[in-house]
Backbone bond lengths (Angstrom), bond angles and torsions (degrees), N, CA, C in turn:
res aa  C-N    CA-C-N  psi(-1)  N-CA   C-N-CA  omega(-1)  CA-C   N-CA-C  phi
1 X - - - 1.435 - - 1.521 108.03 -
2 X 1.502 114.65 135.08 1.512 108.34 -166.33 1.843 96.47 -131.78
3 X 1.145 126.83 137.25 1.627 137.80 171.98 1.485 107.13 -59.54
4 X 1.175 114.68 148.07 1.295 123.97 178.25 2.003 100.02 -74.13
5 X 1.027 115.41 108.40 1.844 106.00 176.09 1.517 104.60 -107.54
6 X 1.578 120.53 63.54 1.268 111.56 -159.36 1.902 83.87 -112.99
7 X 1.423 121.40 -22.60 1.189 138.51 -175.11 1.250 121.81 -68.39
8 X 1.192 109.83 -7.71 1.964 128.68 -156.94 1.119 105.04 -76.02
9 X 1.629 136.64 112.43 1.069 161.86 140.87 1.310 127.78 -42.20
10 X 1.562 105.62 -54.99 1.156 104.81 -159.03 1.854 99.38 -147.55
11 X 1.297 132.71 90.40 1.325 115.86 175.24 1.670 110.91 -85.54
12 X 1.324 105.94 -178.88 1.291 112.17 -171.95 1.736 107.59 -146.06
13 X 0.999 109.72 123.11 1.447 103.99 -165.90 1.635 102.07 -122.55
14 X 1.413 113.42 138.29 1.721 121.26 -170.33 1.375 95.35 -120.59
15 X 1.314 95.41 116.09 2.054 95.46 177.58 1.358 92.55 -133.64
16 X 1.468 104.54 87.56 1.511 104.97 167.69 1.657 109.20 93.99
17 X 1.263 121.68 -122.96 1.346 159.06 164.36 1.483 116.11 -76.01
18 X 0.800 140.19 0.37 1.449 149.30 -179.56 1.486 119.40 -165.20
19 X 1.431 106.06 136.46 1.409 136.53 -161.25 1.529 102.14 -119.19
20 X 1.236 97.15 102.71 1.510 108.99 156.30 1.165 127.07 -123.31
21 X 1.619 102.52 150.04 1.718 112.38 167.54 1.373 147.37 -109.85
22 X 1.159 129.28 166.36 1.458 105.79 -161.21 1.657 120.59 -77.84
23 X 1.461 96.87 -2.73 1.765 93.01 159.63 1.593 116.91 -14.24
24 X 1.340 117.21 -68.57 1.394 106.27 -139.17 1.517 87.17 -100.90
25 X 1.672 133.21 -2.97 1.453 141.17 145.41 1.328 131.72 -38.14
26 X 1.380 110.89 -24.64 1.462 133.40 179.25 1.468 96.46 -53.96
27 X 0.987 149.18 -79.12 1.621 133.52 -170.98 1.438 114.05 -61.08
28 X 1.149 134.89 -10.53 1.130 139.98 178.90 1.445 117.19 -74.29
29 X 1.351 108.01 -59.38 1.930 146.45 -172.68 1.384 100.04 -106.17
30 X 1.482 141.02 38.34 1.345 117.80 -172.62 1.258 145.60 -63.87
31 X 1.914 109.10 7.67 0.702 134.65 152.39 1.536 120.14 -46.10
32 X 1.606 123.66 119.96 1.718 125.00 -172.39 1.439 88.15 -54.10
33 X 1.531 103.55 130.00 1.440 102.98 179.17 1.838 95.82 -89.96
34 X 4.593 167.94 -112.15 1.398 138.01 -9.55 1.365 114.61 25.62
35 X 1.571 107.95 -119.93 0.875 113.42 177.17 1.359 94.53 -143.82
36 X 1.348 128.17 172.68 1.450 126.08 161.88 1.578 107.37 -173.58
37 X 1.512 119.43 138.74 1.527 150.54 -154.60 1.514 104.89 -108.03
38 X 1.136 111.41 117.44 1.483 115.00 -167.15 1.516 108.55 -141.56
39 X 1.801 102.59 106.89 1.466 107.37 -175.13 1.627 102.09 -160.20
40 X 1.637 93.23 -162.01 1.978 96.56 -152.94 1.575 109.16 -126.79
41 X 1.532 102.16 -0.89 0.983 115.59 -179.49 1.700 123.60 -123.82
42 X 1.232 112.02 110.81 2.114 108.34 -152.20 1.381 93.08 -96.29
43 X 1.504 129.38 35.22 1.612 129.94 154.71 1.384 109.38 -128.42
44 X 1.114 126.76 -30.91 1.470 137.29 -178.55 1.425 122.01 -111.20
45 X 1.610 119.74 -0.89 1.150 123.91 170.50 1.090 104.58 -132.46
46 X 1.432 143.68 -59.13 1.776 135.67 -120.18 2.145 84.39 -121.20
47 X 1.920 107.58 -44.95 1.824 85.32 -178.70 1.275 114.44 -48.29
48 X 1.557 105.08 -54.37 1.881 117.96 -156.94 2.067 86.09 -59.97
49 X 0.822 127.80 -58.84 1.305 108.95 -163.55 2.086 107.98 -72.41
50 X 0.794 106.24 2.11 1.593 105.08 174.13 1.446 109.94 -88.08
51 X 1.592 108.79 -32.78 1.320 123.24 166.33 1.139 132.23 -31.04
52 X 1.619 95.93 -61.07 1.639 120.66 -169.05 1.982 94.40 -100.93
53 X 1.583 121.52 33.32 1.245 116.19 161.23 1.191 133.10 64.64
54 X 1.811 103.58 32.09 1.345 102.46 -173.45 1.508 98.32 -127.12
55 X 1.399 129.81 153.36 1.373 124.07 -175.19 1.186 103.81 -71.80
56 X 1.048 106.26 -177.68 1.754 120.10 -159.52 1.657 122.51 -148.57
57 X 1.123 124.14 118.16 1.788 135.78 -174.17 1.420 92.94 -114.20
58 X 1.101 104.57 88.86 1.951 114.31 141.54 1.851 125.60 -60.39
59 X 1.344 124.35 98.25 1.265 134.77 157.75 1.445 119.46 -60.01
60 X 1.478 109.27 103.61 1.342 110.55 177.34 1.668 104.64 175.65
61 X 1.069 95.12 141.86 1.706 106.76 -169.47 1.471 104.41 -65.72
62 X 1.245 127.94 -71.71 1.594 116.32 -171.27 1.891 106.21 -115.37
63 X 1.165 118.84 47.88 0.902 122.03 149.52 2.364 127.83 15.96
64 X 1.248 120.33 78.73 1.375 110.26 166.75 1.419 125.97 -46.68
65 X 1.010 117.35 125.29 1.987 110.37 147.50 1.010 115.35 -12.36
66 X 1.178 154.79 -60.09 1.122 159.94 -160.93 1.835 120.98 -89.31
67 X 1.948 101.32 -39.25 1.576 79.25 149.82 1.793 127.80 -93.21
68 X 1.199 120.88 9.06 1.153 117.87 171.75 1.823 107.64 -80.68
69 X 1.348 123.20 -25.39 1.863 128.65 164.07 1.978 87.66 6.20
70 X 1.733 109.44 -78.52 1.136 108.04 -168.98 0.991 144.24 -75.28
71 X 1.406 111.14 -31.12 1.491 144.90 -169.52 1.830 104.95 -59.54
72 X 1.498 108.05 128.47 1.871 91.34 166.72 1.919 95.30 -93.63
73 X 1.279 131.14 10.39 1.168 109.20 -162.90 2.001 97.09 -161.05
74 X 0.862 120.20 164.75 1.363 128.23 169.50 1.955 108.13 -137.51
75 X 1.058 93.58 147.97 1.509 111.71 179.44 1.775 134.95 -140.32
76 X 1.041 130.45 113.63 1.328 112.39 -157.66 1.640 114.46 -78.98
77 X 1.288 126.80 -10.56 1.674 128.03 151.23 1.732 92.77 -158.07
78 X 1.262 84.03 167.87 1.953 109.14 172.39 1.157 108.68 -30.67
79 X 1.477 117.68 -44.43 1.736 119.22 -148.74 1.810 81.29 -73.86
80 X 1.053 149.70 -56.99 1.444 149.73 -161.36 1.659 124.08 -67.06
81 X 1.561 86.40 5.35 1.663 89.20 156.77 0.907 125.34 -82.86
82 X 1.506 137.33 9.44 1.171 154.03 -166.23 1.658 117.70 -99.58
83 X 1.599 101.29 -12.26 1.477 121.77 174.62 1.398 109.84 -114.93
84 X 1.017 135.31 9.85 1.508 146.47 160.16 1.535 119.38 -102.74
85 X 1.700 120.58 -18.14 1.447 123.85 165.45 1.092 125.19 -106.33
C-alpha cells in the first residue's frame, strides 16, 4: 500500500550530515512537491519524522518489514523520487 505524495510541498532529504530541502529542487521537480522526510536510515531518519506527522521515503534497495514499520514508501536511491511525485 503506497500514500498518495502528489501533495508534497516540501521534502527533506538526510544524506549523512546534512539536511536538505527541496527549496532549491523546485526547478528541477517543478512539480508542487505537504511535507515529506526523505532518508536511509528508519531509526534515525524516517521513525522520528513519522512521529512529528510527516510522511516518510525510506532509501534502500530491498527494504525489511520491519524497516518499512515507518516508512509510507520505499525507494532504491534519491534519483527515484521522481516516480513517487
Amino acid at each position: 500500500m503506497s500514500k498518495d505524495f502528489s501533495s508534497i510541498k516540501t521534502i527533506f532529504f538526510d544524506t549523512g550530515d546534512t539536511l536538505y530541502t527541496s527549496d532549491a529542487m523546485e526547478k528541477v521537480y517543478p512539480k508542487k512537491l505537504t511535507e515529506c522526510y526523505v532518508g536511509d536510515s528508519p531509526t534515525k531518519d524516517i521513525r522520528p519524522a513519522k512521529e512529528v506527522g510527516m510522511m516518510t521515503i525510506l532509501v534502500t534497495q530491498n527494504p525489511t518489514s520491519e524497516e518499512m514499520t515507518y516508512a509510507d514508501a520505499s525507494i532504491p536511491d534519491v534519483k527515484a523520487i521522481v516516480e513517487l511525485i
